[in-house]
C-alpha positions as CSV (number, residue, x, y, z in Angstrom):
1,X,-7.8,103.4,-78.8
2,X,-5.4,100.6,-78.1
3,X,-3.9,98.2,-80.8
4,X,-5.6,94.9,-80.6
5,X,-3.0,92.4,-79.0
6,X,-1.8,89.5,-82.0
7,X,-2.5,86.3,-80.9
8,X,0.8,84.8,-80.1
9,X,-0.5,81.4,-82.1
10,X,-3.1,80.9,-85.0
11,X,-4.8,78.3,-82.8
12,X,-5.0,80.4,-79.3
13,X,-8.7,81.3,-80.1
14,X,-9.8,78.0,-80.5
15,X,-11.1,76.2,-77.9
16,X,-9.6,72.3,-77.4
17,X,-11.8,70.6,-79.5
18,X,-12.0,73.1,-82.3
19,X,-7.9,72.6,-82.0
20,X,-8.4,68.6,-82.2
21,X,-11.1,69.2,-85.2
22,X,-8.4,71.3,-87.3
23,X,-5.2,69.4,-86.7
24,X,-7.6,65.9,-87.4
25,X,-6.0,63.6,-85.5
26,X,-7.7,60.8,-87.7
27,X,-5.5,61.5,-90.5
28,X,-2.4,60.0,-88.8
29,X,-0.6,63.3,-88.1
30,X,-1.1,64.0,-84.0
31,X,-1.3,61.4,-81.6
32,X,-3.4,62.1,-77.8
33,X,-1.4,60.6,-75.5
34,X,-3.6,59.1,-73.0
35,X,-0.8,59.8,-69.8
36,X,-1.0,63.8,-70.3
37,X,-3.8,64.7,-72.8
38,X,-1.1,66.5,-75.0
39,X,-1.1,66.5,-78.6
40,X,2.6,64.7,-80.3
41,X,3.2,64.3,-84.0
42,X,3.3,60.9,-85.2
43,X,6.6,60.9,-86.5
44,X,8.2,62.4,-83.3
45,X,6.2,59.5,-81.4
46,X,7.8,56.7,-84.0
47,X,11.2,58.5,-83.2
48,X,10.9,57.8,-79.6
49,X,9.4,54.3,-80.2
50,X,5.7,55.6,-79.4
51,X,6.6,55.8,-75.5
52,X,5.2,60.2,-74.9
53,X,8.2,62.4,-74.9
54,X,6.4,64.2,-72.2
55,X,4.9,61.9,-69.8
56,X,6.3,58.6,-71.1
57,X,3.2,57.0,-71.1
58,X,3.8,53.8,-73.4
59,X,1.3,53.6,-76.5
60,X,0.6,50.1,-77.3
61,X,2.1,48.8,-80.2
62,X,1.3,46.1,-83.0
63,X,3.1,42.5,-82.8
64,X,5.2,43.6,-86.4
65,X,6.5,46.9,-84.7
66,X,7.5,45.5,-81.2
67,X,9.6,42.7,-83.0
68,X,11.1,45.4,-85.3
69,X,11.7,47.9,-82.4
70,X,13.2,44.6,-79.9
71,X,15.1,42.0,-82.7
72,X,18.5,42.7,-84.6
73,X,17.3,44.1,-88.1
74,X,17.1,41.8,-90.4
75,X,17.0,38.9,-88.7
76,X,13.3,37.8,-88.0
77,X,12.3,35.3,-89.8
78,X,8.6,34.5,-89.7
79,X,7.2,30.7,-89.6
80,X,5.9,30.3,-92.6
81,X,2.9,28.3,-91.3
82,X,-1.1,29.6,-91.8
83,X,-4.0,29.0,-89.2
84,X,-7.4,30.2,-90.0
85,X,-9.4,29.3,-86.4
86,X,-12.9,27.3,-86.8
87,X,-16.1,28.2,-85.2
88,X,-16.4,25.1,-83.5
89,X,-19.6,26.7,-81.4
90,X,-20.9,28.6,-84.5
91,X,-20.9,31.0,-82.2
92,X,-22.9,34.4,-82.7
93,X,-22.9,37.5,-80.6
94,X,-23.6,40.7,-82.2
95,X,-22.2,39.2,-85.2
96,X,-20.9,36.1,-86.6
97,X,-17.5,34.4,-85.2
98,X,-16.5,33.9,-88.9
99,X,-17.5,37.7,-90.1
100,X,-15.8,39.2,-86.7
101,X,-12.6,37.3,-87.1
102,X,-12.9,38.6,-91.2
103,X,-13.1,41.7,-90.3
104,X,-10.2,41.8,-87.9
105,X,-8.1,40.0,-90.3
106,X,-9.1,43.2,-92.4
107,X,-8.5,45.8,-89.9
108,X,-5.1,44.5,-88.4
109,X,-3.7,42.8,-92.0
110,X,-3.1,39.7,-89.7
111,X,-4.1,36.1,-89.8
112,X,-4.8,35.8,-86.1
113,X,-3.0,37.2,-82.7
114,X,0.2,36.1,-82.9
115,X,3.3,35.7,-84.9
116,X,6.3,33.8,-84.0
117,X,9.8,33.1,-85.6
118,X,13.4,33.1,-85.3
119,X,16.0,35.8,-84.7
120,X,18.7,37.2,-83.2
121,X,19.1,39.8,-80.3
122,X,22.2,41.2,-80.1
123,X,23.4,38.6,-81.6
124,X,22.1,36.1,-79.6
125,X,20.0,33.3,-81.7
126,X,16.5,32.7,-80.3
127,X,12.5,32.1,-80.6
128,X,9.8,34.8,-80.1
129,X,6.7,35.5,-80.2
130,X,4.0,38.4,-80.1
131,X,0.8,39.1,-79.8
132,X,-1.1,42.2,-81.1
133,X,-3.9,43.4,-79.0
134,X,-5.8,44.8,-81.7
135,X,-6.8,41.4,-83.5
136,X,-9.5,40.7,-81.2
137,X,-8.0,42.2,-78.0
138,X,-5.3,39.9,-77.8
139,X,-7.4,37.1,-77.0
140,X,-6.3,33.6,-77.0
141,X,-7.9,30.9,-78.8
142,X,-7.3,27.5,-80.6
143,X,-4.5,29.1,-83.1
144,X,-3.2,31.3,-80.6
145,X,-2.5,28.3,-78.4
146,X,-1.0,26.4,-81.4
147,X,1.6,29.2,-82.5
148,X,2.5,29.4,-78.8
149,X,3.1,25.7,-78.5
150,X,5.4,25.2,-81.6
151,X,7.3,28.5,-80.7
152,X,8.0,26.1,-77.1
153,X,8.5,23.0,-79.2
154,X,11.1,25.1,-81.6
155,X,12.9,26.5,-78.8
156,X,13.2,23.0,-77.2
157,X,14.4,21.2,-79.9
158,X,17.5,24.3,-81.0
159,X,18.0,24.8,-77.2
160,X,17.6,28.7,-78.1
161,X,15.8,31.2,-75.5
162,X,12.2,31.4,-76.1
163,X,10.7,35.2,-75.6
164,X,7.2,35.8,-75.9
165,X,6.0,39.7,-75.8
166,X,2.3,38.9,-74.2
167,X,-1.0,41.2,-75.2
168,X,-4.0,40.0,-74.3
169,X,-7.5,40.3,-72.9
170,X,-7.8,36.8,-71.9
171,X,-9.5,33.7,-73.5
172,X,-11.2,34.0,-76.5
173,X,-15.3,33.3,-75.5
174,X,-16.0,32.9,-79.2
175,X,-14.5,29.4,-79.0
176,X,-15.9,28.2,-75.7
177,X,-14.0,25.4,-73.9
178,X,-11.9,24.9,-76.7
179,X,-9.9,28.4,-75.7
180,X,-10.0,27.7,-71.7
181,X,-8.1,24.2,-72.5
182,X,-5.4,26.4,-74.1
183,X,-4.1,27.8,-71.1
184,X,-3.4,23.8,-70.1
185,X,-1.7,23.1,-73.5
186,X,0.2,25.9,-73.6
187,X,1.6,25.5,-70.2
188,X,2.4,21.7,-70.7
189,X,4.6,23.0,-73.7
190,X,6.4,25.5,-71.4
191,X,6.9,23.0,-68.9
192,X,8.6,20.8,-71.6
193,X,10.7,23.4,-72.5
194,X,11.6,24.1,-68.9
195,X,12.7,20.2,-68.9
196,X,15.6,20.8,-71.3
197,X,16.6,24.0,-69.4
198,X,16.6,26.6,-72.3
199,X,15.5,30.0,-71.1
200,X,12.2,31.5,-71.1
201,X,11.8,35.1,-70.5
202,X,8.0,36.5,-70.7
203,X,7.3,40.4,-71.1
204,X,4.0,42.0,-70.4
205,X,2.9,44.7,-72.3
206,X,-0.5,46.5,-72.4
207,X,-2.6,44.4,-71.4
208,X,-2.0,41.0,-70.1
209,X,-4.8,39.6,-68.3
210,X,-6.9,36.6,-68.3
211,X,-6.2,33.2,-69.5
212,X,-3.3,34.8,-71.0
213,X,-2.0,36.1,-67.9
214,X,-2.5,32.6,-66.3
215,X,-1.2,30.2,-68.7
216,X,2.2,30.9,-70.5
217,X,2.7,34.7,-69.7
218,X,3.6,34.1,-66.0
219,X,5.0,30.4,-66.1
220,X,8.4,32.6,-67.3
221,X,11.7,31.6,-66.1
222,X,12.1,35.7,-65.6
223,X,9.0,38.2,-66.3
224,X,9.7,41.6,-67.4
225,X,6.7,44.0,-67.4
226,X,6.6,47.2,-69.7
227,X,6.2,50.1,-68.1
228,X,2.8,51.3,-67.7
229,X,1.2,47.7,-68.5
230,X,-2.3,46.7,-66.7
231,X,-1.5,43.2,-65.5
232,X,-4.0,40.6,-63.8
233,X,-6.3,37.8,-64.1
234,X,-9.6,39.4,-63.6
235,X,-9.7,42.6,-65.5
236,X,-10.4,46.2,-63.6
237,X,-14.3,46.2,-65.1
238,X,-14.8,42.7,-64.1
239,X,-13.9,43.2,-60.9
240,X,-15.3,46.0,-60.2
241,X,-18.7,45.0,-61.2
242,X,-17.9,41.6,-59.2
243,X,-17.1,42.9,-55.9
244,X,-19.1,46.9,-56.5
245,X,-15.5,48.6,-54.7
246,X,-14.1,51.3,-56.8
247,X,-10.3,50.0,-57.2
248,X,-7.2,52.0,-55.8
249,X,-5.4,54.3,-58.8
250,X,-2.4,52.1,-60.0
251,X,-4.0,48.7,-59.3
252,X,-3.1,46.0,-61.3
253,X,-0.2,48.6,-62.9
254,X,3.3,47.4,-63.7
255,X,4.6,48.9,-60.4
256,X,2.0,47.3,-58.4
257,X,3.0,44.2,-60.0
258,X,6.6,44.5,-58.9
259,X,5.7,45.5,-55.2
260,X,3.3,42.5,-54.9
261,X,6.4,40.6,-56.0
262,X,4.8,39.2,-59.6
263,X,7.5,40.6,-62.2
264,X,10.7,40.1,-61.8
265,X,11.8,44.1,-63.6
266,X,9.7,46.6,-65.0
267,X,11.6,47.8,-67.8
268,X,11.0,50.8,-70.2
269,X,10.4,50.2,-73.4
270,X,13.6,52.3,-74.4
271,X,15.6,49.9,-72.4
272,X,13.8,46.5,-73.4
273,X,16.2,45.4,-76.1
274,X,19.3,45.7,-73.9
275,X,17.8,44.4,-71.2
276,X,16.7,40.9,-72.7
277,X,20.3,40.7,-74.3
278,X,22.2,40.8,-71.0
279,X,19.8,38.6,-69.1
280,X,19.7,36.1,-71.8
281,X,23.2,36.2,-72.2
282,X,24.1,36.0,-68.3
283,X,21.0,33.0,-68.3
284,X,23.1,31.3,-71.6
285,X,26.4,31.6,-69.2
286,X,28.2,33.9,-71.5
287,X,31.2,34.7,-69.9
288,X,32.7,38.1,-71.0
289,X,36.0,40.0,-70.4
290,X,35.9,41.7,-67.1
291,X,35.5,45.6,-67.2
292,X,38.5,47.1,-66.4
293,X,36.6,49.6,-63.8
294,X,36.9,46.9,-61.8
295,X,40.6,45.9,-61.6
296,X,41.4,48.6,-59.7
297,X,42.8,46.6,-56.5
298,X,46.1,45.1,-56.1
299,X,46.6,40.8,-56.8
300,X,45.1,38.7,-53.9
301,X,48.3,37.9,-52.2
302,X,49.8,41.4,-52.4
303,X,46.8,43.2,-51.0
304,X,46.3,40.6,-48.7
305,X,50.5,40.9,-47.3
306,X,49.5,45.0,-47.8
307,X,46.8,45.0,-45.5
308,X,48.2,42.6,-43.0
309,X,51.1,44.8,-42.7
310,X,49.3,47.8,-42.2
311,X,47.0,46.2,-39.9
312,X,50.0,45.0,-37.5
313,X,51.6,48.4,-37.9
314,X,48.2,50.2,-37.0
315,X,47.4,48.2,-34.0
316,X,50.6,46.0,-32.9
317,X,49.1,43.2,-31.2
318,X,45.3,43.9,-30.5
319,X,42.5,41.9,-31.5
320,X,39.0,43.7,-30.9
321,X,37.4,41.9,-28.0
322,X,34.0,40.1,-28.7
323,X,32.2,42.7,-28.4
324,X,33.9,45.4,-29.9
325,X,33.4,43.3,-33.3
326,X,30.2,43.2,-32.7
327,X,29.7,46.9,-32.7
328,X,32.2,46.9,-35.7
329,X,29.9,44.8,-37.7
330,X,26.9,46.9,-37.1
331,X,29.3,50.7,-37.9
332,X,26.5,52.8,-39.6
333,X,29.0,53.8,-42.0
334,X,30.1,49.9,-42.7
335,X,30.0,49.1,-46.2
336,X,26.5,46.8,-47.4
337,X,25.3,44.9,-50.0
338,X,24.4,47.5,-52.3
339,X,28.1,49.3,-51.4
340,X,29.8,45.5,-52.5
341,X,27.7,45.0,-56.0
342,X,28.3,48.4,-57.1
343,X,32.3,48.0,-56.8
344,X,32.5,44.2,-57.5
345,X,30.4,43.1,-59.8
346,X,29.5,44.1,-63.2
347,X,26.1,44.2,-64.7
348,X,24.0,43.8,-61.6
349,X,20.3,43.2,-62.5
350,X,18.1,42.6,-60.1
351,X,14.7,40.5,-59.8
352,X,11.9,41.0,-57.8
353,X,9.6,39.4,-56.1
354,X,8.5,35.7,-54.4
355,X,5.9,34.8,-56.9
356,X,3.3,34.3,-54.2
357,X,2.5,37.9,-52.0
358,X,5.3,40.9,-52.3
359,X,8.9,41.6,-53.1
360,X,10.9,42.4,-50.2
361,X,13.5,44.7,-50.2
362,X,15.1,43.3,-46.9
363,X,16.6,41.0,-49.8
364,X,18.0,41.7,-53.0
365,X,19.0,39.3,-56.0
366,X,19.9,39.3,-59.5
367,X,22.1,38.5,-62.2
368,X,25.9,39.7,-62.1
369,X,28.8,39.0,-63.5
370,X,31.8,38.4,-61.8
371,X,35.2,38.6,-63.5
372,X,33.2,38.5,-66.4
373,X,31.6,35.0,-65.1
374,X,27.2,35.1,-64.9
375,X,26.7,34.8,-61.3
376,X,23.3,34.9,-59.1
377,X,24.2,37.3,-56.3
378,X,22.0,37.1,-53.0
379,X,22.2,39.8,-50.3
380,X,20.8,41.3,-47.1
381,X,20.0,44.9,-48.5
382,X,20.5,47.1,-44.8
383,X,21.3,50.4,-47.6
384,X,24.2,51.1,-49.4
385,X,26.8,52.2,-46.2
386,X,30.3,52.3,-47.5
387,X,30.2,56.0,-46.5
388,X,27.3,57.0,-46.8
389,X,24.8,58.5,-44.5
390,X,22.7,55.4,-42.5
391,X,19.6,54.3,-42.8
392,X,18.6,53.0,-40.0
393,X,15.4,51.7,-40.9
394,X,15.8,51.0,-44.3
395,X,14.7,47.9,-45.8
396,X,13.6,46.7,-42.3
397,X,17.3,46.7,-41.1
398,X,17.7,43.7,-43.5
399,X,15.8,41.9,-41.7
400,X,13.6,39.3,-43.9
401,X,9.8,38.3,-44.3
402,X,9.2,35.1,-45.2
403,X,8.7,36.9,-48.9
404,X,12.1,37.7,-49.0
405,X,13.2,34.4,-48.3
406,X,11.4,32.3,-50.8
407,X,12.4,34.8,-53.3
408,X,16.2,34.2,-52.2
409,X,15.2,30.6,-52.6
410,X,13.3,31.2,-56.2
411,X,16.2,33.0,-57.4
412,X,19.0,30.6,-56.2
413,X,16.9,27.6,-58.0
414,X,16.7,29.7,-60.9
415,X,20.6,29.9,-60.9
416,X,20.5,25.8,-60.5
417,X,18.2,25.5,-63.8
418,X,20.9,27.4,-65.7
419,X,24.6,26.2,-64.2
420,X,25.2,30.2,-62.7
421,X,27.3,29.7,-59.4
422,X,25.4,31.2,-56.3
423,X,27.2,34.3,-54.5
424,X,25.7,35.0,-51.4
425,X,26.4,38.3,-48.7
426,X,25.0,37.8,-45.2
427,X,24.3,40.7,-42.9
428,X,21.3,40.9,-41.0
429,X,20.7,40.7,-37.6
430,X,18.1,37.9,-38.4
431,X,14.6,36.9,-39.7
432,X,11.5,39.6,-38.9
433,X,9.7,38.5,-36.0
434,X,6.2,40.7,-36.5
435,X,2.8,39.2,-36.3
436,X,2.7,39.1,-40.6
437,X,5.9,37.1,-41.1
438,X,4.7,34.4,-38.4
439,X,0.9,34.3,-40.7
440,X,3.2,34.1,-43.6
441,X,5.2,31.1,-42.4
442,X,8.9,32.4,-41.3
443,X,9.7,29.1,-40.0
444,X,8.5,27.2,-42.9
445,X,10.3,29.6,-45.5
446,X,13.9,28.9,-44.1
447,X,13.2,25.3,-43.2
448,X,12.6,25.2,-46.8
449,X,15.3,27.7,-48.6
450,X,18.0,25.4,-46.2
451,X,16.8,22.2,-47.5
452,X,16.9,23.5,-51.1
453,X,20.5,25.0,-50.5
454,X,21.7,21.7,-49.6
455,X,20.8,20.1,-52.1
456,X,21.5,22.8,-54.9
457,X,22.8,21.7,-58.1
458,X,25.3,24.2,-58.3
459,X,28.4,26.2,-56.4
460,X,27.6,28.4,-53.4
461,X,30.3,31.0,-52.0
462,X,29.2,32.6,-49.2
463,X,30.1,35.5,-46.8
464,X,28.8,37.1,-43.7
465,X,29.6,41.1,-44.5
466,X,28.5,42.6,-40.9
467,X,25.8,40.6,-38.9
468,X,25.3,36.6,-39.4
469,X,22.1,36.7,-36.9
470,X,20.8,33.2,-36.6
471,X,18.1,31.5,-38.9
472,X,17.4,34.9,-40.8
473,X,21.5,34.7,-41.9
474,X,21.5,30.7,-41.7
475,X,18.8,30.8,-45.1
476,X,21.9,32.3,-47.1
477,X,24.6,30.5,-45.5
478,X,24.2,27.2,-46.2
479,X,26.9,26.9,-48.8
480,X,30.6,25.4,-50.3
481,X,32.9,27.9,-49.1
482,X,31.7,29.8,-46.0
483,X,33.3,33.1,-45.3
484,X,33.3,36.0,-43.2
485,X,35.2,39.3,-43.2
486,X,37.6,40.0,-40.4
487,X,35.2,41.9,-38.3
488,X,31.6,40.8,-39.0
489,X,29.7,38.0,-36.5
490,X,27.9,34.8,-37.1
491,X,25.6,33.8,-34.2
492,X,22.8,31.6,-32.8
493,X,21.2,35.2,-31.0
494,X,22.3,38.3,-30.8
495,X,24.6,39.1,-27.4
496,X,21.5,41.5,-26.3
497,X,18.8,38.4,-26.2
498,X,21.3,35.6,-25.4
499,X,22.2,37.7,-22.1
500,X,18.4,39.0,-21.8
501,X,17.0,35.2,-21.6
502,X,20.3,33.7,-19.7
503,X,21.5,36.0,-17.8
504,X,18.3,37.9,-17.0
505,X,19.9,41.3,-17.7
506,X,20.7,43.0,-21.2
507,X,23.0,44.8,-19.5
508,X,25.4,41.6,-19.6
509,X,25.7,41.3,-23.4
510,X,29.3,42.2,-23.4
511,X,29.7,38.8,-21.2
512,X,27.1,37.1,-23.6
513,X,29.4,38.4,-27.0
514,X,32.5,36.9,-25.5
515,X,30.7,33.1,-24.5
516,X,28.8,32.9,-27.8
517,X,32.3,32.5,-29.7
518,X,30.7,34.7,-32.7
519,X,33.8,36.5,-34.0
520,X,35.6,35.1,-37.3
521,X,38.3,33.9,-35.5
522,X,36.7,31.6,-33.4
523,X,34.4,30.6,-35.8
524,X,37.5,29.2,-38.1
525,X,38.6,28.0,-35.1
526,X,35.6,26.0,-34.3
527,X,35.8,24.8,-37.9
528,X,32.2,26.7,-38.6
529,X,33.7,28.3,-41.5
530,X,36.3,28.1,-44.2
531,X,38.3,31.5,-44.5
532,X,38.5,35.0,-42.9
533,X,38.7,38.2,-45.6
534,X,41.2,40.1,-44.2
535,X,39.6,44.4,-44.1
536,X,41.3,47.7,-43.7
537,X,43.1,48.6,-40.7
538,X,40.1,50.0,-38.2
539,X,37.6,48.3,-40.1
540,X,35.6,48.0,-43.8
541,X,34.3,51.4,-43.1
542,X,37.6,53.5,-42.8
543,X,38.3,52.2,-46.3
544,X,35.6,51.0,-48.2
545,X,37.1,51.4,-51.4
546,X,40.2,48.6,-49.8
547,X,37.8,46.7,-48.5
548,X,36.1,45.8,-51.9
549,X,39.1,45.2,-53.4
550,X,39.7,42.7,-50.8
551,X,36.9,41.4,-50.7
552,X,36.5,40.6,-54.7
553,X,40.0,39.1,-54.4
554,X,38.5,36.4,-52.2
555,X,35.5,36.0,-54.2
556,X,37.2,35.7,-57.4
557,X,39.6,33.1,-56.3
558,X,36.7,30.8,-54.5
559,X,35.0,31.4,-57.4
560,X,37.4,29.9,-60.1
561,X,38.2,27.0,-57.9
562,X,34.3,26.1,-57.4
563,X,33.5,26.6,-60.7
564,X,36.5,23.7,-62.2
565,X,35.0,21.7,-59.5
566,X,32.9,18.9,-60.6
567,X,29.2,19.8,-59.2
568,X,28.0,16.0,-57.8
569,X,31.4,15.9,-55.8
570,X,30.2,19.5,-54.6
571,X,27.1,18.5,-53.9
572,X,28.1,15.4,-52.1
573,X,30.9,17.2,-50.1
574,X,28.2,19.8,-48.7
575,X,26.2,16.9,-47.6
576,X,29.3,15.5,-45.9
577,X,30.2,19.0,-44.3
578,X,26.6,19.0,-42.6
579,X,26.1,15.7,-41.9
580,X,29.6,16.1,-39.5
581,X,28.7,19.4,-38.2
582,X,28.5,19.1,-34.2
583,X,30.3,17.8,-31.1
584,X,29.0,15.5,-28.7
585,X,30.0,12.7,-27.1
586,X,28.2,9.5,-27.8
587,X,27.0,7.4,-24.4
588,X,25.7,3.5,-25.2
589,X,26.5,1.2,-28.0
590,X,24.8,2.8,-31.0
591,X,21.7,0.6,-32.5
């Protein structure tokens, strides 16, 4: 008779709730996590700031701990004003306003909601606020709109960033109207403070939704959601009930958020601190020393006589014809906006979404810094190329919805409101011409991102990197210096339709390229645009690496001679350059 086998653990005979029963998770050892059912000691779950070491599902956390996990230690110092909310409605449920908020008050060892102060991140001096979920689910009411309002009012008056972490079910019913007319006071207070141009960053955390969700928590000059956060107005139950439709999984999720264009990042909760220092700083136009990964290229003028000297040696006396540029300008392996703010710029965050229906990946904008100076940098995202393999169809070609052209216009206001100079990279053969971009308004979205750039409160340097295709590039061209690199277009159509609808043949687009006067050089010519960036001999995508360096040189020194310019006499010199832009000849005395 055979040895009984040892059980390899002293729990492997129970079964999973006989485990739970004998570990007793109610005395504060083990944590369930919610993402992966497993079992994780508490103080392993403090260590890694309660996000699951397994699945990294994010456990919500109190107002106290998410300051102390976010703010320099130390430094938050709590306003030292009380609110005890009234039962204005004497309101009774299951149980008394006054004995429910009592026992709350109780349960959570708060006051109300929300606390608010001052502190520093990173150094950086500002406001914030937080709200705990587990006083009365987060919900808003007459206090809850006061603390919110004077954190606004205190940012205004020092000019520091306000940041409010959001938790919330929505309005508070016990108080009736008097908690619905708190999502107009508090969003009067945040339009004050967006008056006197200090910066507001909201992050959504587990949950936001409701009142909450439309009031302060999404009037944010930039939203950040935590990961895993259920985000919305009317909550998963509600609707479900509402409408009797079981929802799709990850509805109303941070991610779905993002794709629906509503958040600007979804950020981990590892990664929140740093990520609110460096936007805050870049939004406070903190200028920094340049990293020295990116002074790898020679001085403008050298690499500029270096290049031009190779490029006569290479090809003595040839200048690609018109259409030859053109197929240079769409090389597969021609370096793209991803390719340029990976080698150029430094600290490249990007920000989602228009606000209204989706983020679009045909365009891609964010916060950089260039030479250590905050930029907003704007792009036609066709993939990475510099080298790497194609992708034909990625990001529709870089060719935009209407989505991705109001967010290129949200983001370049956004750069207005805080002084950051506007970089913009054009390459795309032009605006998407499907059924969905036409219902969404394509005409009206770069009729009004043209108008806006015109009149834009700050520099604009811009640059065709490969294809300038007609209104689709004209919405990020509008601009004070207008540049193209050596082998990229700028056109009206593309040489394919312009021979297709003239000429009656395709076939003719060859002849087409050459009439359209598209190239660089007869674009500077024609006085179109300002300066041509010199690229490698063959092309950017025989030497990426060169071509970046060229390419920053030029953005570099058009930067630091926009940004001593003064920004009315910009502004009023772009009008000028427009309002001149044409040749005709005029016939009759003029009225």
């Amino acid at each position: 008779m055979g040895r009984k086998k040892r059980s390899s653990s002293p729990l492997s005979h129970m079964d999973e709730s006989e485990t739970v029963r004998s570990l007793d998770i109610a005395s504060g050892l083990w944590r369930r996590c919610d993402g992966c059912s497993r079992l994780i000691y508490e103080s392993e779950l403090a260590k890694n700031l309660y996000v699951c070491p397994h699945c990294e599902a994010h456990f919500p956390i109190g107002a106290s701990m998410r300051l102390t996990l976010v703010v320099d230690e130390g430094t938050f110092s709590q306003d030292p004003a009380r609110f005890a909310p009234r039962d204005p409605l004497n309101f009774t449920d299951t149980q008394k306003y006054s004995e429910r908020l009592e026992k709350n008050r109780e349960k959570s060892g708060l006051d109300e909601a929300m606390i608010w102060g001052t502190a520093r991140i990173m150094g950086m001096p500002l406001v914030v606020a937080a709200m705990d979920f587990s006083f009365l689910g987060g919900s808003m009411g007459a206090v809850v709109g006061e603390i919110v309002s004077r954190a606004a009012r205190a940012a205004a008056e020092r000019a520091w960033p306000l940041v409010i972490f959001c938790a919330s079910g929505g309005a508070r019913m016990q108080e009736g109207s008097f908690s619905l007319m708190q999502m107009v006071k508090t969003s009067v207070e945040i339009a004050r403070l967006s008056e006197r141009g200090a910066p507001y960053i909201s992050v959504l955390t587990h949950p936001t939704t409701g009142g909450v969700a439309a009031s302060f928590a999404t009037l944010a000059d930039v939203i950040l959601v935590e990961k895993g956060a259920l985000v919305g107005f009317a909550g998963p139950r509600v609707i479900e009930q509402t409408i009797r439709e079981k929802l799709p999984r990850g509805f109303q999720s941070a991610e779905f958020c993002m794709e629906r264009g509503m958040v600007d990042c979804v950020v981990h909760r590892h990664e929140i601190k740093e990520r609110l220092a460096a936007i805050l700083q870049m939004l406070s136009g903190e200028k920094q020393k340049p990293s020295g990964a990116r002074e790898r290229g020679p001085a403008l003028n050298d690499t500029k006589k270096k290049h031009g000297r190779e490029r006569a040696r290479a090809t003595p006396g040839h200048r690609p014809s018109p259409w030859e540029v053109v197929m240079l300008a769409r090389h597969d392996m021609r370096p793209r906006f991803i390719y340029y703010a990976e080698e150029i710029f430094d600290e490249f965050i990007e920000f989602h979404g228009d606000r209204l229906f989706r983020d679009d990946p045909a365009i891609m904008g964010g916060v950089a810094r260039l030479d250590g100076v905050p930029v907003m940098l704007i792009g036609h995202n066709r993939g990475r190329g510099g080298g790497h393999p194609p992708e034909p169809r990625a990001n529709n070609n870089g060719m935009p919805h209407p989505e991705g052209i109001r967010k290129a216009q949200r983001l370049a206001t956004l750069a207005e409101k805080f002084g950051l100079p506007v970089i913009a990279l054009v390459d795309t053969p032009g605006a998407y011409p499907g059924v969905g971009a036409e219902e969404r308004g394509q005409a009206l979205a770069i009729s009004s991102i043209i108008r806006a750039m015109v009149t834009l409160q700050t520099p604009i340097l811009s640059v065709v990197i490969g294809e300038g295709g007609s209104g689709g590039a004209l919405s990020l061209s509008v601009a004070d210096r207008f540049l193209m690199l050596e082998n990229s277009t700028f056109s009206v159509i593309s040489p394919e339709g312009c021979a297709a609808i003239l000429w009656r043949d395709a076939a003719r687009a060859v002849d087409a390229a050459r009439a359209l006067k598209l190239t660089a050089q007869e674009l500077l010519a024609l006085g179109i645009i300002d300066e041509i960036v010199p690229e490698p001999p063959g092309g950017a995508h025989e030497n990426p690496a060169a071509a970046a360096d060229i390419l920053s040189g030029f953005l570099k020194k058009n930067l630091r001679e926009l940004t001593h310019s003064h920004v009315p006499e910009l502004v009023e010199a772009r009008y000028r350059r427009y309002a001149s832009i044409g040749v005709y000849d005029e016939i009759g005395e003029p009225l």
